[in-house]
VOVO-13188 format. One record per atom (N, C-alpha, C, O, CB): z, x negated, y negated. Coordinates in steps of 0.1 Angstrom, whole numbers, plus 5000, padded with zeros to 4 digits. Glycine has a CB too. Example, Ala and Ser with C-alpha at 12.3 -4.5 7.8 and 13.67 -1.06 7.14 Angstrom:
BEGIN
507848685057507848775045507848685033508548585033509048875045507148725022507148635011507948715000508048664989505748595006
END
This chain:
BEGIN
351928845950351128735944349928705952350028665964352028615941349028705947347328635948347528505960348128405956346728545928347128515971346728355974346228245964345728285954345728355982346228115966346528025959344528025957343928045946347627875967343928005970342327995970342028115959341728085947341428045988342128235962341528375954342128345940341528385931342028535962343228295938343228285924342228145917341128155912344728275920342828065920342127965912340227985917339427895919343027785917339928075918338428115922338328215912337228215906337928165937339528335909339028365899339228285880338528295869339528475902340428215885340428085870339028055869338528085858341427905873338227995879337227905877336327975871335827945860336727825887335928115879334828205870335328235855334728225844334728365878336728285857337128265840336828125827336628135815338728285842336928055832337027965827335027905825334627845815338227875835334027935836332727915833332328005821331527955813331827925845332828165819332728235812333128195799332228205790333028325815334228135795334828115783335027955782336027915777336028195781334427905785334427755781333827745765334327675757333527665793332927795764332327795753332827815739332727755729331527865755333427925744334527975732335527885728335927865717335328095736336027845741337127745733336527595731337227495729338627745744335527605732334627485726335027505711335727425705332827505729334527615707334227695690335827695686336227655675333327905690336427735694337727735687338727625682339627635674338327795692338227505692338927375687338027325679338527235672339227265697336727345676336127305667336627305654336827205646335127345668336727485653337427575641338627515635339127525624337727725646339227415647340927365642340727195634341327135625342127335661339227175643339527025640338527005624338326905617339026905656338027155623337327105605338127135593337727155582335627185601339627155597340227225590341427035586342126995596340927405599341426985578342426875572343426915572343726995563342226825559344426865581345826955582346926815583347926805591345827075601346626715574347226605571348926695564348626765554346126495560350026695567351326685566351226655552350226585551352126595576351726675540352226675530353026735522353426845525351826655528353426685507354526735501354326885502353226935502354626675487355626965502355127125500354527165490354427075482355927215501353827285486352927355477353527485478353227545488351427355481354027515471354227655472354827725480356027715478353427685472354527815489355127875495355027795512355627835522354528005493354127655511353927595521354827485523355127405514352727565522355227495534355727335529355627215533356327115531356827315529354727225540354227105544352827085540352326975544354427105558352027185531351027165521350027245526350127305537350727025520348727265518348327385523346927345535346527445542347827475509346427225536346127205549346627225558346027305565345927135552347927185562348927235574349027395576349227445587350427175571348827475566349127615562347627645573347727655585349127665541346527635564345327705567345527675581345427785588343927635560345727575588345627495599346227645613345827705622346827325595347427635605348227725613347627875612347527925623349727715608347227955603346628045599345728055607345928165613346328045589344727995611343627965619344327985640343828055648343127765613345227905640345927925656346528045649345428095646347127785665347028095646347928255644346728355646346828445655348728275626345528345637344628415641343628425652343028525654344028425632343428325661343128305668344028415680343528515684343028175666345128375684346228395687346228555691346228605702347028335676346328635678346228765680344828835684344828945689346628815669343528735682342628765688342228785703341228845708342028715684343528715709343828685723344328825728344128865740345028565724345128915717346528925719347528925730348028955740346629015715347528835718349228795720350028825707349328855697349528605724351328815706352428875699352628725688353528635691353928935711351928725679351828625669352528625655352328705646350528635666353328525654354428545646354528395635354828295641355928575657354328365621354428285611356028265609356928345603353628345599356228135617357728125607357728045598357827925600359028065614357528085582357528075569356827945565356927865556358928075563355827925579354827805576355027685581354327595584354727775564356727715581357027565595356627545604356927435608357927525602355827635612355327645624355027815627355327915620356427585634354327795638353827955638354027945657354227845664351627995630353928065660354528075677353528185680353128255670356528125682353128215695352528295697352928355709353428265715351528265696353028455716354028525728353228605738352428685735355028635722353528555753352528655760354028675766354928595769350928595770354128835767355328885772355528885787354628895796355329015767356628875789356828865808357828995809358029065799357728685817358429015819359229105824360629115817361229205812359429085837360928965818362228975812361928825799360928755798363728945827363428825788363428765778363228605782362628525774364528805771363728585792363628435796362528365791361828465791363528405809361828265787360828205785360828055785361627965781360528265776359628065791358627925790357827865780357027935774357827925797357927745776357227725762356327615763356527535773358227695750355627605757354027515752354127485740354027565731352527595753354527345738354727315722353827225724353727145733356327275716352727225708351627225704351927175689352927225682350827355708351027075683350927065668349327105665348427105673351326905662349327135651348227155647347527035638346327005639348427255642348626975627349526875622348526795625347826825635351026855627348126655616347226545620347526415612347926435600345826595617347426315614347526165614346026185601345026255601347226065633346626085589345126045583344026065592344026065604345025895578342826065581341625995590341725855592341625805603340326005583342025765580341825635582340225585577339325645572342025615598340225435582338825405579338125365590338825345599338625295569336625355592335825335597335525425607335725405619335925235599335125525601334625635608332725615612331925555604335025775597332425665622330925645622330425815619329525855611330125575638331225875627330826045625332226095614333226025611330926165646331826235611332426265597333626325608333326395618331526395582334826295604336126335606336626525606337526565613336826245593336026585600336126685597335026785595334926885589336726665589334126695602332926775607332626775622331626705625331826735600333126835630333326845641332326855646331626945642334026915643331626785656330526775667330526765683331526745689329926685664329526785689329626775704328726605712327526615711328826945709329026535716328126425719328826365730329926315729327826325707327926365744328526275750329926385762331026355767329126155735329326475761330626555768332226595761333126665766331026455782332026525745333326545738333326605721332326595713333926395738334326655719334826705710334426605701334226515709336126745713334126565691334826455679335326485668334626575663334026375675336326455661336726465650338426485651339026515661336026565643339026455636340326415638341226465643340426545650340626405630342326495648343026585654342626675672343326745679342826675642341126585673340526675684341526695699341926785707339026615688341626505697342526535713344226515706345126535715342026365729344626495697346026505690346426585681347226545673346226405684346126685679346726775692345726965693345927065699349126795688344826925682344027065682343527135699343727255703342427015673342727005708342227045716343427105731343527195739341226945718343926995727345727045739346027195735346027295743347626915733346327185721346727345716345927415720346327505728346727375701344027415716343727545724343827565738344027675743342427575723343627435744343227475762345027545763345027615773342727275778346327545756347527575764347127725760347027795769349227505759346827785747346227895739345327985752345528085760345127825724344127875749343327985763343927975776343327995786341727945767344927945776345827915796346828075792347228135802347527685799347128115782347528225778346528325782346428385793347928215765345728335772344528395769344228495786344428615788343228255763343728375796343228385808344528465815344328575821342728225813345828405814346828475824346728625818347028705827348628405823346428685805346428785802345028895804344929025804347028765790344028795805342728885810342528865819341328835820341528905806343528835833342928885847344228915848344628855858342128765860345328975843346229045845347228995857347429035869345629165847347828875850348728795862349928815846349928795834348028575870351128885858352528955855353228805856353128755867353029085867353828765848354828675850356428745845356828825836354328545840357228675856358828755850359428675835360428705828360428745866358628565836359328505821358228545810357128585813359528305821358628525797357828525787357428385790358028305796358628565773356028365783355428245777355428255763354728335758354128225781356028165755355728115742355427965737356127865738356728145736353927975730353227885726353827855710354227935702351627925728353827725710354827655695353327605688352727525694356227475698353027625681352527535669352927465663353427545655352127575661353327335657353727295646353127245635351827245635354327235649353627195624353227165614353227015608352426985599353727235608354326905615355526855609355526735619356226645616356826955608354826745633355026685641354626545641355426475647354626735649353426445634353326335629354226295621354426175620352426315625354926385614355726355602357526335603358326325594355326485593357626335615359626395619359526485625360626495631360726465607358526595630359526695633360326795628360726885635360226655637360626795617361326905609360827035613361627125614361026895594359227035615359227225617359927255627360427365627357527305620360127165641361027175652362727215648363327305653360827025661363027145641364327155639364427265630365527305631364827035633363527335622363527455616363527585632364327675635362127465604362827565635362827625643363827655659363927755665361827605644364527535662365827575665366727625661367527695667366227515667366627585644368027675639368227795632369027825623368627605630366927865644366527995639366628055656367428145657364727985629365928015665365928045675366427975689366527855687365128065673366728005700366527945710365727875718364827955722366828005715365627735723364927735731364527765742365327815749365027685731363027735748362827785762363827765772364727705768361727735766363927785786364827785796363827675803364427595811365227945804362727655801361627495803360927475794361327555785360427495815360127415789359027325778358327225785358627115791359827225765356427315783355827185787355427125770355527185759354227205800354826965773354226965758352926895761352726805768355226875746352026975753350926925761350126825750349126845743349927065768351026665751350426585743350726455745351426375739350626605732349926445759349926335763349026365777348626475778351326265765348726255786348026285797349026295808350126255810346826185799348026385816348526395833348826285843348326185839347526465840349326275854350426415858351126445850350726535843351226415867352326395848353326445842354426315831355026225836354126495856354426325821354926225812356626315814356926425811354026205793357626195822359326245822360226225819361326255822359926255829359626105806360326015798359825965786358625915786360625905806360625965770360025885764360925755757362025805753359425955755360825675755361025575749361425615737360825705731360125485748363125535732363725575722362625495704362125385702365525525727363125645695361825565685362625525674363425615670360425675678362825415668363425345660362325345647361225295648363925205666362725375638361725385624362925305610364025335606361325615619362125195606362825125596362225075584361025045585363425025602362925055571361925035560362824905558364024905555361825165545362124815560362524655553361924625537360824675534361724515563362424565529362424515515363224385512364124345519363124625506362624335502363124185493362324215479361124245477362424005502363424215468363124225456362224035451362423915454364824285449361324115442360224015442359523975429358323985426359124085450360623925420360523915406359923865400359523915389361123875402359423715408358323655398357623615415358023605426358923505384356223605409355223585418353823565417353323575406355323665424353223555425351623525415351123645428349923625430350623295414351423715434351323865441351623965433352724025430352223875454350223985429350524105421350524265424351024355418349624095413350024255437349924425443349524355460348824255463348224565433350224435467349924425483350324575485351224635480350924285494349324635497349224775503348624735517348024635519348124885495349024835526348324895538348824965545350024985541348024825546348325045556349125115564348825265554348725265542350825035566348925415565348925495557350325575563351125625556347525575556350425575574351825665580352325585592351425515596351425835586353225565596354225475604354425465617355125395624355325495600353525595622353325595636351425535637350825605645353825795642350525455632349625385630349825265629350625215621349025415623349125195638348525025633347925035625347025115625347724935643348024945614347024995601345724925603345724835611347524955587344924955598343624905600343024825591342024755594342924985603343524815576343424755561344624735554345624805553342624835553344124615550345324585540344924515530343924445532346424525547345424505518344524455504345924365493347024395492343724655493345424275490346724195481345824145469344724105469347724045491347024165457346024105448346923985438348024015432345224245437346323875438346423735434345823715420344823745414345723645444347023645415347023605399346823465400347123415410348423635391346323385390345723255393345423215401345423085402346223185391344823285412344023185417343123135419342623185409344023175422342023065425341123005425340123085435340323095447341522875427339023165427337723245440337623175448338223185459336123285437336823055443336222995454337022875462336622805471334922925448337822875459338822795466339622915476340122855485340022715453339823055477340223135484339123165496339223175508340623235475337923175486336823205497336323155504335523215511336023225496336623035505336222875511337322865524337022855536336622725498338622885519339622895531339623035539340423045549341022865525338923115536338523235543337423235553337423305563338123305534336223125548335223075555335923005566335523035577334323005547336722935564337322805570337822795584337722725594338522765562338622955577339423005590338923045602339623065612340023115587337723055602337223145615337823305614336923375619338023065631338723355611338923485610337923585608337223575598339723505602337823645613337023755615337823845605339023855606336923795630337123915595337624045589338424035575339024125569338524105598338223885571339223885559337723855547336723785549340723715560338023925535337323935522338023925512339123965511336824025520337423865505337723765494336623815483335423795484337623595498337323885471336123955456336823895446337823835450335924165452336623905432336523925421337224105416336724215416334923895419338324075413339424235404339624175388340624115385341724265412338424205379339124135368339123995365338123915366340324165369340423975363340623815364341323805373342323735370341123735354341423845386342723795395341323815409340223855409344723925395342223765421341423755432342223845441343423875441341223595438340923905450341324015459341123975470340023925472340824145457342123995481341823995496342324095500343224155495342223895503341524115514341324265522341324185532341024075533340124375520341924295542341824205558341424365569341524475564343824095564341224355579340524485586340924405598340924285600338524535583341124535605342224555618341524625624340424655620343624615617342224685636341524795649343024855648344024795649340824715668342725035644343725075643343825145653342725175660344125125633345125195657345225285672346925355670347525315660345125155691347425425676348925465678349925375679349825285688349125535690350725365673352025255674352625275685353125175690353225255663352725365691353525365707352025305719352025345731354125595712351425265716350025215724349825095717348725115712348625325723350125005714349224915704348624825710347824775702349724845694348724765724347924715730346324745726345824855727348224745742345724635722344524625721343924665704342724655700344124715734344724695698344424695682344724555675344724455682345324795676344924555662344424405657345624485643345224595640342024365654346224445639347324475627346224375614345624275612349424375632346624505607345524425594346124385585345624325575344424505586347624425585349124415574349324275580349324205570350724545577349424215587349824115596348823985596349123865596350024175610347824025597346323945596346623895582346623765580344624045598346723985571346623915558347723835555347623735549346423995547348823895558349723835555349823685563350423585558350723925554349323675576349323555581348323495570348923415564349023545597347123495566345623455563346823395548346823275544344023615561347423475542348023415528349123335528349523275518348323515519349723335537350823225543350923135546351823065545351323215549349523115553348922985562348222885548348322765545347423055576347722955544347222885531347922885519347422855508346122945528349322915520350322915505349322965492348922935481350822705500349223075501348523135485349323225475349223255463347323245488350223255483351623335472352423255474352823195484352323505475352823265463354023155456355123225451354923345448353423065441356423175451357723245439358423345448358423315460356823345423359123465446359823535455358923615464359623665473360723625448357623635466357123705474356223605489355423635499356123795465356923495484356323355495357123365510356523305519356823175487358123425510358823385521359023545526359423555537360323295518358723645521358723755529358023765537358323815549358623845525356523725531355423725541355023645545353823635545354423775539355623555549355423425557356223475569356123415579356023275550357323635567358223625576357623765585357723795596359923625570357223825574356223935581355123895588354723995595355624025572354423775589353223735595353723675607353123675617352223645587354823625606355523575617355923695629355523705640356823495610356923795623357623905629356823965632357424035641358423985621355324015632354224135635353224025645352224085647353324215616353223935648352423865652352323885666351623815673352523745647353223975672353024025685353724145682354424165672353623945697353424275693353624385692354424415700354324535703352724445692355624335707356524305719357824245714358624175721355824195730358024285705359724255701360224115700361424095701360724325713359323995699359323915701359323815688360123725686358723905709358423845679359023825663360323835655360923755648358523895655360523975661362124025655363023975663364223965659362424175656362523925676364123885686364423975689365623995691365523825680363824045691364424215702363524245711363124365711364524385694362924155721361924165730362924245746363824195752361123985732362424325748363524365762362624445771361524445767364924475757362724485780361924535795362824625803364024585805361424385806362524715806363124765819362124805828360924815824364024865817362424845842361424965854360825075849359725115851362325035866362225155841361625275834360525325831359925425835361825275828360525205819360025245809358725125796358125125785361425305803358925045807358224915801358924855789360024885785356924955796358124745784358424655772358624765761357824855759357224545768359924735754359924745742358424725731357824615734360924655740357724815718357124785711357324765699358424805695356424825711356724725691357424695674355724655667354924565671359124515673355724755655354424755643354824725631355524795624353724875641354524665629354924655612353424775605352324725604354724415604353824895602352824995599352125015584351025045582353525125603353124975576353325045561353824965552355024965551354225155560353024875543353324795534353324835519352424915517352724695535354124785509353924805496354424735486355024625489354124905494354424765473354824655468355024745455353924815453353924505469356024765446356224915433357524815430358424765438356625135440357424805415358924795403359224635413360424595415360824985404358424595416359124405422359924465432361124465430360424285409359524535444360324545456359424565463358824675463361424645457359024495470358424455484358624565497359724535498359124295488358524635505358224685515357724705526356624755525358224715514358124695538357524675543358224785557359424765559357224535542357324915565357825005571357424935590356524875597357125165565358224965589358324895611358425055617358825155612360424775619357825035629358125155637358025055654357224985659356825295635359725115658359625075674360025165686360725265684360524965677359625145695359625195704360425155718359925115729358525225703361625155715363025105726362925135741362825255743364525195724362825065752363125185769364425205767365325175759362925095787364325295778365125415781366225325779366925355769364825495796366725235785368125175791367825035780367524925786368225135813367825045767367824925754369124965749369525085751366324925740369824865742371224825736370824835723370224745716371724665740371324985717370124945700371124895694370924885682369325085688372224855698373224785684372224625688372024545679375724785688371924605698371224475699370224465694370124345688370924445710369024555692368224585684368424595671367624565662367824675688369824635669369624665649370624515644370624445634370624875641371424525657371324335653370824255650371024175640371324265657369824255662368524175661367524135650367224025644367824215669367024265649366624285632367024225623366424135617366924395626368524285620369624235607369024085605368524035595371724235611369124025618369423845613368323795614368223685608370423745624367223845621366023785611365323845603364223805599365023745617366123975596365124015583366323895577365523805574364924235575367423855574368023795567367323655567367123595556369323815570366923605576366423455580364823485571364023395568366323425603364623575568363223595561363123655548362223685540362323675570364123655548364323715530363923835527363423855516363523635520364423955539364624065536366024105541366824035547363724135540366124245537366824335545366324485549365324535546368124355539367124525556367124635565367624755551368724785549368424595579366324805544366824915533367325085537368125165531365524915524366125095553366825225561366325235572365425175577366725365555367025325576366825285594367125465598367825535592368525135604366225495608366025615614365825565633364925485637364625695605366725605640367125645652367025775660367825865661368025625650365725755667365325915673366025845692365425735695362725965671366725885700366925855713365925845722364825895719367625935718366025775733365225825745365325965750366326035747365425745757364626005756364826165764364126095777363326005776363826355756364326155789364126165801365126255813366326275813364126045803363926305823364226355833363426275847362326235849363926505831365026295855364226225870363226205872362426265867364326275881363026135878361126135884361226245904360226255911360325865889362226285906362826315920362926495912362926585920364626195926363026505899363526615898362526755902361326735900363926595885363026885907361926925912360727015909359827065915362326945920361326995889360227075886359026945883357826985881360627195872359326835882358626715876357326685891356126655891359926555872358426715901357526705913356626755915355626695918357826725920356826915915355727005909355127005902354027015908355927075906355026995892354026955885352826865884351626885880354526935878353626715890352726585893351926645905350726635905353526425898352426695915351326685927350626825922349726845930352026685945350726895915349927045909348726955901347627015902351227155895348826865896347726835884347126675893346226605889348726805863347626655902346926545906346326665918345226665913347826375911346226725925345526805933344326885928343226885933346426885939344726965915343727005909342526865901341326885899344427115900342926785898342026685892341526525902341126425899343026645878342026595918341426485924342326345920341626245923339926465919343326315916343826185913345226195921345726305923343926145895345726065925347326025935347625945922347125835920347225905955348625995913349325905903350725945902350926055906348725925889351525905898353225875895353225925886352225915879354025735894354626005880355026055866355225925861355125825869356426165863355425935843355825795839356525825825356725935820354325685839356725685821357625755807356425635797355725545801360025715805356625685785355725635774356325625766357425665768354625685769356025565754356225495743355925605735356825615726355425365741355225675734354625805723355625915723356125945733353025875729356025995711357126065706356526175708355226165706357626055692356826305712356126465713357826535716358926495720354426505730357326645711358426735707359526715719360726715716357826905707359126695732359926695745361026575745361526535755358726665759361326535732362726435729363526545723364726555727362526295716363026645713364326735705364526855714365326945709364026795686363826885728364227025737364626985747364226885753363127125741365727105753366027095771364827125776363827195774367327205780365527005788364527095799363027055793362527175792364827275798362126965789361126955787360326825789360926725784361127005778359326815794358126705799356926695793356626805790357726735812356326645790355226585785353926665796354526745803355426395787352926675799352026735806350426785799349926885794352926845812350126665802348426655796348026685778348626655768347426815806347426725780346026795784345026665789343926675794345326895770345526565786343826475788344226395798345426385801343126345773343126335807343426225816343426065810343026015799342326235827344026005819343925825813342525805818341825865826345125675822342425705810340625655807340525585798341425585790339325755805339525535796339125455786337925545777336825595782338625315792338225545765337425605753336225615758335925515764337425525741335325695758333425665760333025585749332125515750332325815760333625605737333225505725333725355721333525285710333525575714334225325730334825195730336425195729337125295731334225135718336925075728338225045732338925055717340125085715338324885739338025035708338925055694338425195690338925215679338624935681337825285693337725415687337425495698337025455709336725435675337725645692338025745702339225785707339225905711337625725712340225725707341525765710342525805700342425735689342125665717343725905700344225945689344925825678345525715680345126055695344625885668345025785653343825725652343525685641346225665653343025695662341825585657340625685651340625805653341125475672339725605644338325645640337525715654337425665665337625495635337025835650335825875659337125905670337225825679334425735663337926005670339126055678337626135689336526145685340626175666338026175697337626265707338526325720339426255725336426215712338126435723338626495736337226535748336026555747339526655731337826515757335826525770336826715769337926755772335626355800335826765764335626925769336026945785336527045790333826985766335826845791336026905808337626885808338426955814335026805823338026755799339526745804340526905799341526935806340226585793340126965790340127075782340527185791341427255793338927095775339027165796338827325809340027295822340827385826336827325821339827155829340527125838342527195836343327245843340126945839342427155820343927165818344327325818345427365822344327075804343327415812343927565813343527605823343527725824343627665803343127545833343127585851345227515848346227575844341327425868345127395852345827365850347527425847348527435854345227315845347227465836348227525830349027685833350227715833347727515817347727785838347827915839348627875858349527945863345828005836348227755865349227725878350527685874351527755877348827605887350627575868351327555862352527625858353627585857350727535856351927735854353027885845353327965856354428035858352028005831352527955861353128035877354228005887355128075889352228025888353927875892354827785897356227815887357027905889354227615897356127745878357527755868357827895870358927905876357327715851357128015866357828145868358728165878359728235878357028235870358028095891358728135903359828065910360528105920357828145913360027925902361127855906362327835898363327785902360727775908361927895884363127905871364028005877364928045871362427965854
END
């Protein structure tokens, strides 16, 4: 094996040469709408997700590497090692809505400012290529590894996970898993994810339609209710009144419409977003503007969402781990007089969820719902002492200049349903170049900085080495 200097000298020439390319190739991923939906055909997760994957598959063999479609649930790509053992890089292609308030087009991918922009760029298109070209590179300067490397695509990953679970019960997992969707050093823990749909049937009411929220891992950013008898200018007046920022008040016909606008961001992050499901419903509570069975839900939802800390629901909890407990109220609706309303939380490591779904029970009851379904994903974690985690942190803080601690997060990536697997970049912590409400994944105007990109398939191609030699 190469000294540590002479290799990463030849990474770096590799990587001045082909930076460019994999500029073009995350571009190629992120103008492609690969939003998760109902299946189509032979797709099943719809045919954005399809094209999506089609696109990394072809890519893939252009590399070559040993590129293989599993029936659209995901697609895998293989750089062969000596023996069957392997290491894996699990990657989505898969994307979160756009959402609203975009300034640049979502799906027209551009360069400004040292970054990628557009949907999907840094969640998870741009992670996918730089792990892609960390392949790519180990195979055109001819570095022999005794394990296989296999790179995961998925399909399904905003959505559950299903293409993962197809894909276990087809194959084996790696003997390690990095996942490269989240930032460096090293993520060695996640927070257990609790997903729940609350309802109260809603018979008579002068709420005639309420929406927001588009998928359940988002703070929503809009939300819209529409009112029967009431009074415009008497709504619009108490709108003025309020000081609130962001609430609107039109003319639907004969009934009155309010809209309320939020700062949306990731539900496992929600610090610093603004709930627009929560805004309205406080804005129409405070002022008794819905009346009859839909009066006390959302008086109980404006209450329950009014912090993002478990503290509405009565399930506020903390540990060392893993930080505060979070909780979003994401996804509202209202179909056939049944009210809805979708929560997504995010438990530490060492939380009591019978306390938690306790907790719940007795104030959705105290608010005039219930608990209609409930989904339970665990925590996953490995040591922070452990010694491939060790490796890794001081591998990516040496190459990127930074002294930081592994940590565990709140955010879900494949490294909950595999052994043996960690969280590990591609991007660094920072603050957005576009501000605090856009630029970061789920939000408007998403981006990745191209250098975090390059840094990570230096990164990664050590990375794969190290692991070779200590598995």
């Amino acid at each position: 094996m190469m000294k540590t200097t002479e290799l990463e000298h030849r990474l770096d020439l590799w990587l001045e040469q082909n930076r460019q390319q994999m500029v073009d190739d995350i571009i190629s991923l992120v103008n492609i709408k690969s939003v998760s939906s109902a299946p189509s055909g032979n797709f099943p997760y719809g045919e954005g997700c399809a094209k999506a994957l089609d696109q990394a598959l072809a890519l893939s063999r252009r590399y070559g590497l040993e590129a293989e479609n599993h029936q659209y649930h995901c697609g895998t790509a293989r750089l062969a090692g000596t023996s069957p053992q392997e290491i894996g890089l699990f990657t989505h292609v898969d994307i979160v809505p756009e959402g609203e308030n975009w300034i640049f087009e979502p799906y027209k991918a551009l360069v400004r400012q040292g970054c990628i922009i557009g949907r999907g760029a840094s969640d998870n298109k741009g992670p996918a290529m730089s792990a892609l070209h960390a392949l790519r590179c180990l195979r055109d300067l001819d570095i022999q590894l005794n394990h296989s490397v296999r790179i995961f695509f998925g399909c399904n990953e905003e959505n559950g996970m299903s293409d993962l679970d197809y894909y276990l019960q087809h194959h084996r997992a790696p003997q390690f898993s990095l996942i490269p969707d989240c930032t460096f050093p090293v993520c060695n823990g996640e927070k257990g994810i609790m997903k729940l749909q609350l309802a109260a049937r809603v018979r008579e009411t002068n709420l005639l339609n309420i929406s927001g929220g588009t998928v359940t891992n988002m703070v929503p950013s809009f939300a819209y209710a529409l009112l029967s008898g009431a009074d415009y200018n008497q709504v619009s007046a108490l709108a003025t009144d309020s000081g609130v920022q962001g609430i609107s008040v039109f003319y639907e016909g004969d009934h009155v419409g309010v809209t309320a606008e939020g700062i949306a961001g990731h539900a496992a992050f929600p610090a610093g977003t603004v709930n627009a499901i929560q805004k309205l419903a406080a804005f129409l509570s405070r002022n008794h503007l819905v009346t009859g069975d839909a009066a006390k839900p959302l008086a109980f939802i404006a209450e329950a969402f009014a912090d993002f800390y478990g503290q509405g629901l009565g399930i506020d909890y903390e540990d060392q781990l893993s930080g505060p407990l979070t909780h979003v109220g994401s996804v509202i609706a209202m179909e056939n007089g049944l009210l809805t309303q979708d929560v997504n939380i995010r438990y530490p490591i060492t939380a009591d969820t019978n306390r938690v779904v306790g907790g719940i029970s007795a104030r959705c009851g105290q608010g005039g719902m219930e608990v209609l379904r409930l989904e339970n994903d665990p925590p996953s974690y490995l040591p922070a002492d452990h010694p491939v985690v060790r490796v890794l942190r001081d591998l990516s803080n040496r190459i990127l200049g930074r002294d930081e601690k592994s940590y565990v997060m709140g955010g879900g990536t494949y490294a909950r349903k595999l052994p043996n697997a960690v969280g590990y970049g591609a991007g660094i912590k920072g603050p957005s170049p576009f501000g605090k409400d856009r630029g970061d994944g789920h939000q408007p105007d998403e981006c990745v900085r191209i250098q975090d990109m390059v840094n990570a398939v230096k990164i990664y191609c050590m990375a794969l080495i190290q692991l070779d030699q200590m598995l």
